[in-house]
C-alpha positions in Angstrom: 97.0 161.1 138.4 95.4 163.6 141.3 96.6 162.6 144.7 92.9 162.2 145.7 91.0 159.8 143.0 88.1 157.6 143.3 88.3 153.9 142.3 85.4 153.0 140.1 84.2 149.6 139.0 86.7 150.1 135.9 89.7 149.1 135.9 91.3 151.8 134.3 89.4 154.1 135.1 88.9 156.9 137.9 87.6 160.0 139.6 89.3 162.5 140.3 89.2 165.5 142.9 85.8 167.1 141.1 84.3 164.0 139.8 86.0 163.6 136.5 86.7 160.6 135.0 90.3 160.0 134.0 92.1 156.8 133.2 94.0 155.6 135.9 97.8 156.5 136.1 97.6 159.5 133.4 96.2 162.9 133.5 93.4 161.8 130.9 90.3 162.5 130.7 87.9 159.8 129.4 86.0 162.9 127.2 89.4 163.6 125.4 89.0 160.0 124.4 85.8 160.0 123.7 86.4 162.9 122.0 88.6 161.2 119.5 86.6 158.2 118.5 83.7 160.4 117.7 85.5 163.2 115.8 87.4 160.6 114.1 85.7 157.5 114.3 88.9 155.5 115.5 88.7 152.0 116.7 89.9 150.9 120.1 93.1 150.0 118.1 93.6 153.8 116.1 93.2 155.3 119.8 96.1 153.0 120.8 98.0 154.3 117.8 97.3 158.0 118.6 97.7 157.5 122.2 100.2 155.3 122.4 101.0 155.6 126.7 98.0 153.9 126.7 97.1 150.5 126.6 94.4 148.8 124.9 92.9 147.8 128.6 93.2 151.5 129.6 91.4 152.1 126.5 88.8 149.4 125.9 87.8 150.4 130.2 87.7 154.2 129.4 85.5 153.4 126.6 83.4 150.7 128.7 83.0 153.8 131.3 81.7 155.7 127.9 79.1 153.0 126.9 77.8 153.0 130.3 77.2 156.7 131.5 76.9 157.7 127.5 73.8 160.3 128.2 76.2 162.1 131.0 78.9 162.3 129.0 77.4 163.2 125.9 75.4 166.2 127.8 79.5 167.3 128.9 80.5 167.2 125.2 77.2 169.2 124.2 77.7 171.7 126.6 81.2 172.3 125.7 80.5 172.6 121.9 78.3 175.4 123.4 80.5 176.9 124.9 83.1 177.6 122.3 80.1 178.5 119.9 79.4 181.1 122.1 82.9 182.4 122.6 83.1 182.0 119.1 79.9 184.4 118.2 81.2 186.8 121.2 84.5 187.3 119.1 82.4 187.8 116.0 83.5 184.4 114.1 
């Protein structure tokens, strides 16, 4: 975790330096998470399996934290999946 982090109203979850959310103690980001389930479809319980330094409380708060600013996070992944399409068109793919 960054030495500067803001405490949210989750549990597990955080801020860091630029505003990111993270879970608290690890270095990831609730969108790699998010990520996962979406891609995937995996339960609280297959993210524990893939992830296994994290608890199902670290998980079922970072996806909590999901539920609850969904639009935001959703615009991030958007934006992303831009991104690499347009890196991707740039390299001729």
């Amino acid at each position: 975790m960054s030495l500067t982090s803001v405490k949210t109203k989750y549990e597990h979850v955080v801020l860091d330096e630029k505003g990111v959310p993270i879970i608290a103690g690890t270095n990831m980001k609730i969108i790699e998470l998010v990520l996962g389930k979406i891609a995937y479809g995996w339960s609280p319980e297959e993210l524990h399996f893939q992830y296994p330094h994290l608890t199902l409380g670290q998980i079922y708060s970072a996806l909590a934290y999901y539920w609850d600013h969904r639009e935001e996070i959703d615009h991030d992944i958007e934006q992303r999946l831009e991104s690499v399409d347009q890196i991707q068109r740039a390299m001729g793919h």
